[in-house]
C-alpha positions in Angstrom: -57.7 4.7 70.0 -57.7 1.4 71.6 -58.4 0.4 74.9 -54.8 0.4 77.2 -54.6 -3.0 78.4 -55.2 -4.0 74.3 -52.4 -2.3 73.3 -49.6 -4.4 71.5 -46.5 -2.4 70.5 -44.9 -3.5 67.6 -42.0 -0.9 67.5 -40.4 0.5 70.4 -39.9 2.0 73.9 -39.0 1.9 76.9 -36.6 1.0 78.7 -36.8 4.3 78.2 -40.4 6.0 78.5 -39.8 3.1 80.8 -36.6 5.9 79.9 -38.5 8.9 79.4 -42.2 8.2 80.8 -39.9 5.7 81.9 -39.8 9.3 81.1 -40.7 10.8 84.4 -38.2 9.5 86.2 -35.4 11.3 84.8 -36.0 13.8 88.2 -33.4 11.3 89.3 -35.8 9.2 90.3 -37.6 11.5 93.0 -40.0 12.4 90.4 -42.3 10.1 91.8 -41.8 7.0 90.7 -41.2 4.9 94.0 -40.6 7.8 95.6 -42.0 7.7 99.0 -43.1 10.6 100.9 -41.4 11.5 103.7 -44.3 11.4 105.9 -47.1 8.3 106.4 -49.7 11.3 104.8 -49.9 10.9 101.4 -52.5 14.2 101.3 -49.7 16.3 100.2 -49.4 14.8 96.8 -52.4 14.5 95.9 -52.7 18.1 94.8 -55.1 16.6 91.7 -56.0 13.2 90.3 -55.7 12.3 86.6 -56.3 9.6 84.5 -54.6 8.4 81.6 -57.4 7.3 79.6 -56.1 6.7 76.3 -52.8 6.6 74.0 -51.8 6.0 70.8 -47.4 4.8 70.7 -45.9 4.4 67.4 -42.8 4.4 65.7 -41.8 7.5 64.3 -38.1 6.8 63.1 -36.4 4.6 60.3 -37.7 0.9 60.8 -35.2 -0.1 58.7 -32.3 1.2 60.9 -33.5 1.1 64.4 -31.5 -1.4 66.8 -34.3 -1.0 69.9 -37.0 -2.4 69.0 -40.1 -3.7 71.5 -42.5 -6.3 70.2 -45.0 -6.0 73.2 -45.9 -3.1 75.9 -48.7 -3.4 78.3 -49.9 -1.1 80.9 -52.6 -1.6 83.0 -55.1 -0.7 84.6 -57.0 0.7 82.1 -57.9 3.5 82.7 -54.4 4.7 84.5 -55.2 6.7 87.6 -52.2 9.1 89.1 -52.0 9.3 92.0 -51.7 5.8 92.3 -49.9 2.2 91.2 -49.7 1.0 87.1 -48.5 -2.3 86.2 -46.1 -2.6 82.8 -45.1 -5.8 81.3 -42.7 -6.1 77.6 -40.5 -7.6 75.6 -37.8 -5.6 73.6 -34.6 -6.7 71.9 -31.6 -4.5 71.4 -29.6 -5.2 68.6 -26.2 -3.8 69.6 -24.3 -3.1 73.2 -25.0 -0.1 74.4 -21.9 0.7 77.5 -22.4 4.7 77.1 -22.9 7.2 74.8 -26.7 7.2 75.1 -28.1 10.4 73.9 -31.8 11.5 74.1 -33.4 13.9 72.8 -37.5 14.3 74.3 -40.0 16.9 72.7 -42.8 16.9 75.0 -46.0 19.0 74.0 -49.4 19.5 74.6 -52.6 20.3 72.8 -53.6 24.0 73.1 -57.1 24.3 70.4 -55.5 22.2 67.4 -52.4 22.9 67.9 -48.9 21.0 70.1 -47.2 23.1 71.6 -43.7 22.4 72.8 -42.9 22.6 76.8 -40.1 24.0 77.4 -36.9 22.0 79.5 -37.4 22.8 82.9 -35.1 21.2 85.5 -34.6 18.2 83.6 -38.0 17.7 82.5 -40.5 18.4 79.2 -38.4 19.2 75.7 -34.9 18.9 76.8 -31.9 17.0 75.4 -30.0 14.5 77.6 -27.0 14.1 76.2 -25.4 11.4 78.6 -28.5 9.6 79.6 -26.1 6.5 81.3 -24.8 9.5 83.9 -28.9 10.7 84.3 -29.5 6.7 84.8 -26.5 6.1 87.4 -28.2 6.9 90.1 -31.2 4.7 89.6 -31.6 1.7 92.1 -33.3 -1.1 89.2 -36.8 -2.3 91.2 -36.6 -5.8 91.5 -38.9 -7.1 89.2 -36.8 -5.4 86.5 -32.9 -7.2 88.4 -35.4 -10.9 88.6 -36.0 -10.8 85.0 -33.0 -9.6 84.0 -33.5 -6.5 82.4 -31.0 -3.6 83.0 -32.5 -0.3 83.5 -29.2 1.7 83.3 -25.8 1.5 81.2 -24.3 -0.5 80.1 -27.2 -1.9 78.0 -26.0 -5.4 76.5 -27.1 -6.4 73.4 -30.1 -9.3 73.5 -33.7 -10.2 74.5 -35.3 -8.9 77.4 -38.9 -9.7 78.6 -40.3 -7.8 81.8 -43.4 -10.2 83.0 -44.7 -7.5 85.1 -43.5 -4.3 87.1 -46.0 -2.4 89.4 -44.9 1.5 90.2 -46.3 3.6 91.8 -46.9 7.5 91.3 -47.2 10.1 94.2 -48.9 12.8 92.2 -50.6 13.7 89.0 -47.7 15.0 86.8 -49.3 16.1 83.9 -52.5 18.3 84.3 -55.5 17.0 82.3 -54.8 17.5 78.4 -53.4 16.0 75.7 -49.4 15.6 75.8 -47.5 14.0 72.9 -43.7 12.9 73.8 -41.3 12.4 71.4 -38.1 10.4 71.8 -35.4 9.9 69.5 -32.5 7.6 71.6 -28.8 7.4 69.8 -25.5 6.1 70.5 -22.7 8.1 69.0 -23.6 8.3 65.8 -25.6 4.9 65.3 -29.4 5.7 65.4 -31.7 3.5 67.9 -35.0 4.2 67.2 -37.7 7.2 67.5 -40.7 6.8 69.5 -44.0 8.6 69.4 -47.1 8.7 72.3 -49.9 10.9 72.7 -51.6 10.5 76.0 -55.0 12.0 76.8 -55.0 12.6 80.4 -58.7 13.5 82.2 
């Protein structure tokens, strides 16, 4: 696997794990990222510290008919620490409008001996079908690094390029104990197929 900050996408994401892991924000956005704690005491979060050392994100859908595609994804710092801030820069083009309809369906799993094995959906989070993503996504206030380069983070997605410089998050708590977690993401509107994406994370 290659270091983080080397990695290059070539097929796509996320707006959507920037979706999904943008993918850990579909707890309406109080799971954790920018959420701030109610207090000035950040001790309360950090229950454990993990690092995302590695990842390997691939395409795991028909090139040939997706319509999301991202040509570069960066996070950094390599390695990831959680608690704590990540920076994410990429450019993506969508090939058609999206107003609504956006469907997604996320298999999240994680290694047990040499085998994945599926999480189950719990409030919202791990394997669990969203079938109107744009409602999930309402509610989400766009940071302003995302509304200054003009990329949308909720419906309606227009069709076009979009190129995110740089975005900085930050994460309140470890939310994934140390393992190794693959997420699967296969995004749709109606019946015209956007794209499947694939990442396995090794978190320490």
């Amino acid at each position: 696997m290659r270091s983080i900050t080397d990695i290059a996408v070539q097929s796509c994401l996320t707006l959507t794990f920037i979706l999904a892991v943008k993918g850990m924000v579909f707890d309406h956005q109080r799971l954790l990222f920018n959420a701030r704690p109610q207090s000035d005491s950040h001790d309360q979060y950090k229950v454990v510290e993990v690092r995302l050392s590695e990842y390997r994100f691939e395409n795991c859908g028909d090139v040939s008919r997706e319509n999301f595609i991202v040509t570069n994804l960066v996070f950094s710092p390599d390695p990831l620490v959680f608690p704590g801030e990540f920076n994410v820069s990429f450019q993506a083009e969508l090939k058609i409008d999206v107003p609504n309809n956006l469907k997604a369906q996320v298999q999240l799993s994680k290694r047990v001996g040499s085998q994945d094995v599926p999480l189950p959906c719990v409030a919202n989070i791990g394997s669990c079908v969203y079938d109107d993503l744009c409602s999930i996504l309402s509610g989400v206030v766009c940071p302003r690094e995302f509304v200054t380069a003009g990329v949308p983070c909720k419906c309606p997605f227009k069709a076009g390029t979009y190129n995110l410089p740089v975005a900085t998050f930050r994460v309140y708590a470890a939310f994934l104990l140390p393992g190794v977690y693959t997420f699967v993401v296969n995004l749709t509107h109606g019946d015209i197929y956007l794209g499947c994406y694939k990442l396995v994370a090794t978190f320490a």
